[in-house]
C-alpha positions as CSV (number, residue, x, y, z in Angstrom):
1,X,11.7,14.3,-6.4
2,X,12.2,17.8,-5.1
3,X,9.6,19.3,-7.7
4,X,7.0,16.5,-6.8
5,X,7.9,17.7,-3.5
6,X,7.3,21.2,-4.1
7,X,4.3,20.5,-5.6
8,X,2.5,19.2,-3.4
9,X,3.6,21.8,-0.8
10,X,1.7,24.0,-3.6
11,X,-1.2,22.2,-4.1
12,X,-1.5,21.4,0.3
13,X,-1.4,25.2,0.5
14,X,-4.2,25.6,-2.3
15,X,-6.5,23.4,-0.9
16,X,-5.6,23.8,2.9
17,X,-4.2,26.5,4.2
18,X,-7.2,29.5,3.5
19,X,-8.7,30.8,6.7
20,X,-12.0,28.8,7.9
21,X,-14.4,31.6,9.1
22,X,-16.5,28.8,11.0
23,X,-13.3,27.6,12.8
24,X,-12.5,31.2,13.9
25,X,-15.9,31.6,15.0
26,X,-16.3,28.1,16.8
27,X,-13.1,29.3,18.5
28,X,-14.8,33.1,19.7
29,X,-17.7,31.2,20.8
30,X,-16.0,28.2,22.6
31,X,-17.3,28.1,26.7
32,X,-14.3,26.4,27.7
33,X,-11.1,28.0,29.2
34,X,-8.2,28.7,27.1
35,X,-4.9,30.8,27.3
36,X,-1.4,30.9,26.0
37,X,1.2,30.1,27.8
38,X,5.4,30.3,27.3
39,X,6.8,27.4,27.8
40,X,10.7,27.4,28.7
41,X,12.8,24.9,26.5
42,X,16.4,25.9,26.6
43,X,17.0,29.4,26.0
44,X,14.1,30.0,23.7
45,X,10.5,29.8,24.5
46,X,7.6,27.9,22.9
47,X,4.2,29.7,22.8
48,X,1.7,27.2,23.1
49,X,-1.9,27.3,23.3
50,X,-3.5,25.6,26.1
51,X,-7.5,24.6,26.3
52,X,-8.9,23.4,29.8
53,X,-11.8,20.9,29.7
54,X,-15.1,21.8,31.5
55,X,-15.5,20.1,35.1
56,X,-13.3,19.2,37.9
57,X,-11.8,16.5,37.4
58,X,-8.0,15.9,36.5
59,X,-7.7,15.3,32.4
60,X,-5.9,13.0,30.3
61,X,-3.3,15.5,28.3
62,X,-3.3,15.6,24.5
63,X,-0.5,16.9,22.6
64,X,-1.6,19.0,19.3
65,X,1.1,18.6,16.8
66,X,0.6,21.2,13.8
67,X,0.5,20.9,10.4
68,X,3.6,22.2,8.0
69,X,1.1,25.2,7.7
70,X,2.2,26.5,11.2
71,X,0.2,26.9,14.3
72,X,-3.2,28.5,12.5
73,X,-6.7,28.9,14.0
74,X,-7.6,25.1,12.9
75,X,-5.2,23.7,14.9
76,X,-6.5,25.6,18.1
77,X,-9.8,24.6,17.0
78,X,-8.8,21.2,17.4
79,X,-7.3,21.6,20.7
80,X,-10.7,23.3,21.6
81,X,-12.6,20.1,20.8
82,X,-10.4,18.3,22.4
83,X,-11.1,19.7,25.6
84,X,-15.0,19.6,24.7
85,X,-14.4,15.6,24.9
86,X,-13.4,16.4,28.3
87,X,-9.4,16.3,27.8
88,X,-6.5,18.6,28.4
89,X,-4.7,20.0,24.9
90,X,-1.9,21.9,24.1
91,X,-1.1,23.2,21.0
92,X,2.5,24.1,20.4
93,X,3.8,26.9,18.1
94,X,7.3,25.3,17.0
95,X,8.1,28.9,15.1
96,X,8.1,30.5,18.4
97,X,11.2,32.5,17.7
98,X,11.7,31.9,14.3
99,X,8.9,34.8,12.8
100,X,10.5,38.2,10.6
101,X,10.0,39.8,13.9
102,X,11.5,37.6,16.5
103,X,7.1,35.9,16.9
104,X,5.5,32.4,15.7
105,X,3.5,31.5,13.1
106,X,1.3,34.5,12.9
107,X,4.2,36.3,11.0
108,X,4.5,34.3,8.1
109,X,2.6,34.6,5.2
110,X,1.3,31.2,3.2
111,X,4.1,31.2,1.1
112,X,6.7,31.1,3.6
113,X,5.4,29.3,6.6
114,X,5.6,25.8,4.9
115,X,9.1,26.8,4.2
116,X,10.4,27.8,7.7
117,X,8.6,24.8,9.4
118,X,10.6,22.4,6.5
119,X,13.6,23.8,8.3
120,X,13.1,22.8,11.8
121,X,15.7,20.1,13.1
122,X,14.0,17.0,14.7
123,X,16.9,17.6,17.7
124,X,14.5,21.1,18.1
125,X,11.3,20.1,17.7
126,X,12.0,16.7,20.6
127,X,13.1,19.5,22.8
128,X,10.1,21.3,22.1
129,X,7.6,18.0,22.7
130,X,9.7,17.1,25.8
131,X,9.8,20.4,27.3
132,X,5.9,20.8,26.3
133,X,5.3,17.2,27.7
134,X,7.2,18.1,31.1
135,X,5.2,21.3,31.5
136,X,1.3,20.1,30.6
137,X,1.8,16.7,33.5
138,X,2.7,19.4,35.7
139,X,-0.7,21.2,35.4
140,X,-3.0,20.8,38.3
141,X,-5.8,19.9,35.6
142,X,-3.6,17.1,33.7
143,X,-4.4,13.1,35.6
144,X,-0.4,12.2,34.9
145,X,-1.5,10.2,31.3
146,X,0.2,11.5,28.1
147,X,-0.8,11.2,24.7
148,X,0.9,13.0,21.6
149,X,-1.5,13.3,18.0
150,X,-0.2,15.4,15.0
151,X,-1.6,16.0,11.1
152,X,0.5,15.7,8.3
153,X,4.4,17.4,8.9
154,X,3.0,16.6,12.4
155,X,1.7,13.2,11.9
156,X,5.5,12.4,11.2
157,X,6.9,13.7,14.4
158,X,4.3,12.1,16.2
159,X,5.5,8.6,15.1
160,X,8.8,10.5,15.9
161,X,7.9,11.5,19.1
162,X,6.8,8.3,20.1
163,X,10.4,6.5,19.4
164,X,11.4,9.1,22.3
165,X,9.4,9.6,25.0
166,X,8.7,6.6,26.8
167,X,6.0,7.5,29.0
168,X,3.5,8.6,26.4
169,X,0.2,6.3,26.7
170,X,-0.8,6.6,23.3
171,X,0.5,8.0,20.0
172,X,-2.1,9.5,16.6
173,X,-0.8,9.8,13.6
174,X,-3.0,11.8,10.9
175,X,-1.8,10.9,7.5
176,X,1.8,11.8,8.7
177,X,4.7,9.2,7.6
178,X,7.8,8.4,9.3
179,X,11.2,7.1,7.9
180,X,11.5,3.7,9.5
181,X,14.5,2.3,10.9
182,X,14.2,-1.4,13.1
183,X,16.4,0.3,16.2
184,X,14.2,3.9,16.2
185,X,10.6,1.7,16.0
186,X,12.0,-0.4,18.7
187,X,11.9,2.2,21.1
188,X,8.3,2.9,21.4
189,X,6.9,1.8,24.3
190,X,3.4,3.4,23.3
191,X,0.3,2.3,20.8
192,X,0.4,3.7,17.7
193,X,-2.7,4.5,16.1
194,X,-3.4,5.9,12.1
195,X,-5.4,7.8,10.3
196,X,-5.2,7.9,6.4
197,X,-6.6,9.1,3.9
198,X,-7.7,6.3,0.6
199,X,-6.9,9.2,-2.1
200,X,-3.2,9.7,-0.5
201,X,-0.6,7.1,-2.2
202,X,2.1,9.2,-1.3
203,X,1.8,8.6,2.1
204,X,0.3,5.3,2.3
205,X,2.7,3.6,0.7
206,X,4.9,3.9,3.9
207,X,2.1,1.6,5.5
208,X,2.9,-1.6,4.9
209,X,6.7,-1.3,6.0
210,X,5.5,0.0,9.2
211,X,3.0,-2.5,9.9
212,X,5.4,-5.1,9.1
213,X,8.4,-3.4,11.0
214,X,5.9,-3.0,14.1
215,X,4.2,-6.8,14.0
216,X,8.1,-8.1,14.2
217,X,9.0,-5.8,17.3
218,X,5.6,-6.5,19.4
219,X,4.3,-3.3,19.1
220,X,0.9,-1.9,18.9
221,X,0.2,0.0,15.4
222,X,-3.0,0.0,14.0
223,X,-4.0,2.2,11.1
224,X,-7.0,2.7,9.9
225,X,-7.6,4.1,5.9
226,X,-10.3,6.5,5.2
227,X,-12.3,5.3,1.9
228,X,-12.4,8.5,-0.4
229,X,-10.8,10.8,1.9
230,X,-8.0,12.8,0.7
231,X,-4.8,14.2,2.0
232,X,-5.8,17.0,5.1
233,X,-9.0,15.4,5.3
234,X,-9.4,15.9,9.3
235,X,-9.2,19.7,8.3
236,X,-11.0,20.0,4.7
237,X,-13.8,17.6,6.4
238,X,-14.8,20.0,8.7
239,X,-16.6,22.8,6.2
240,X,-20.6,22.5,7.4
241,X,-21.2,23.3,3.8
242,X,-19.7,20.5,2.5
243,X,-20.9,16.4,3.2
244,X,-18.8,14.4,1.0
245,X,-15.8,11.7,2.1
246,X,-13.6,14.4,3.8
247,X,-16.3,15.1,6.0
248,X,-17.2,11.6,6.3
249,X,-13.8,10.3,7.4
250,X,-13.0,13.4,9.4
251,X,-16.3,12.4,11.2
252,X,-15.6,8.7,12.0
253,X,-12.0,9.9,12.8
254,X,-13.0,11.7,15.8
255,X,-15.1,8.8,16.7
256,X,-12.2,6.5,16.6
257,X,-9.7,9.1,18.4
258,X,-12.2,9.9,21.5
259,X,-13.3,6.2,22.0
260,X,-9.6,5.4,22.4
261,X,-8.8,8.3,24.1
262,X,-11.8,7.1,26.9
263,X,-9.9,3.8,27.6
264,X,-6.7,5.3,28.4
């Protein structure tokens, strides 16, 4: 198991993990407002990075969950389109603190980010989301609504997040799975919504156990499986060069996540 494990780590990193010159560009060119901020969560701080939507009025918040690549310039650029759909994101950096030199993400190489973000606790990274979730509501932009979305390592502590925090409004997993229990499911209070990929057994084989365990508590879960799309799909989907099913499901994907997001 560990070496199937490792593995895939390998492989993710391979095919994922390269910088995208069009995201850094989309990012340099982005109109919108965007800064980072320090949020306070015990006696360590979380660096975060923060997009504003365009307009006045107050914004429905989205929480940016990263992948187990760290907080890289994709995951900002999602945050930034996020806020182009006219919503409030923040993007946490859950190695704040943890780089060779006392920084985040930016400090690790490929071959050792996936490592260090393996080694975060849950108990840290639910302080982290509260303390994040507590600061974002409190933003003069943010309309008081909630939601939490996360890709792969962070797909998992989305549906993790979910069992905790009771006033989310809505919960998106991105081909991230979760180890069920009955009493932890029981607790959400929010929709849970997926995102899979068809080429990605690994993960959807934790499906059906969820769908079940949710049916049987009254809860909302509704996952949706991309057709041809495989694992990181939201991310490999977005080359311009490419139009095949990553870019197709990554493409319906975001229709799906903003026309839910609009009836929050």
């Amino acid at each position: 198991m560990k070496k199937c494990i490792a593995l895939f780590v390998v492989l993710s990193v391979v095919a994922f993990a390269p910088a995208q010159d069009y995201v850094t560009k989309r990012l340099k060119d982005s109109p919108r407002k965007s800064e980072w901020v320090k949020v306070k969560q015990g006696n360590r701080d979380v660096k975060c990075f923060v997009v504003y939507p365009q307009g006045k009025e107050k914004a429905t918040a989205v929480i940016v969950i990263h992948e187990i690549f760290g907080l890289s310039d994709w995951v900002r650029g999602v945050a930034d389109q996020l806020a182009e759909a006219g919503y409030l994101a923040i993007a946490p950096d859950f190695l704040s603190g943890a780089g060779p030199k006392g920084g985040g993400s930016e400090e690790f190489d490929q071959q050792k980010v996936t490592g260090a973000v393996q080694k975060l606790s849950d108990m840290q990274v639910t302080a982290d989301l509260n303390a994040v979730s507590d600061y974002i509501l409190k933003s003069p932009a943010s309309n008081g609504k909630l939601t939490v979305s996360g890709f792969c390592w962070g797909g998992g502590k989305t549906f993790q997040f979910a069992t905790d925090r009771k006033d989310l409004k809505a919960a998106f997993v991105f081909y991230g799975s979760f180890k069920q229990s009955k009493d932890n499911l029981a607790r959400i209070t929010c929709p849970v919504y997926g995102f899979y990929c068809g080429s990605d057994a690994r993960i959807n084989m934790t499906i059906p156990e969820s769908e079940k365990l949710m049916k049987e508590l009254g809860k909302v879960y509704q996952p949706v499986i991309y057709e041809g799309a495989g694992h990181g799909f939201m991310r490999a989907g977005e080359d311009p060069s490419k139009m095949d099913a990553n870019r197709k499901g990554r493409d319906e994907a975001w229709v799906r996540w903003k026309e839910i997001l609009k009836k929050i």
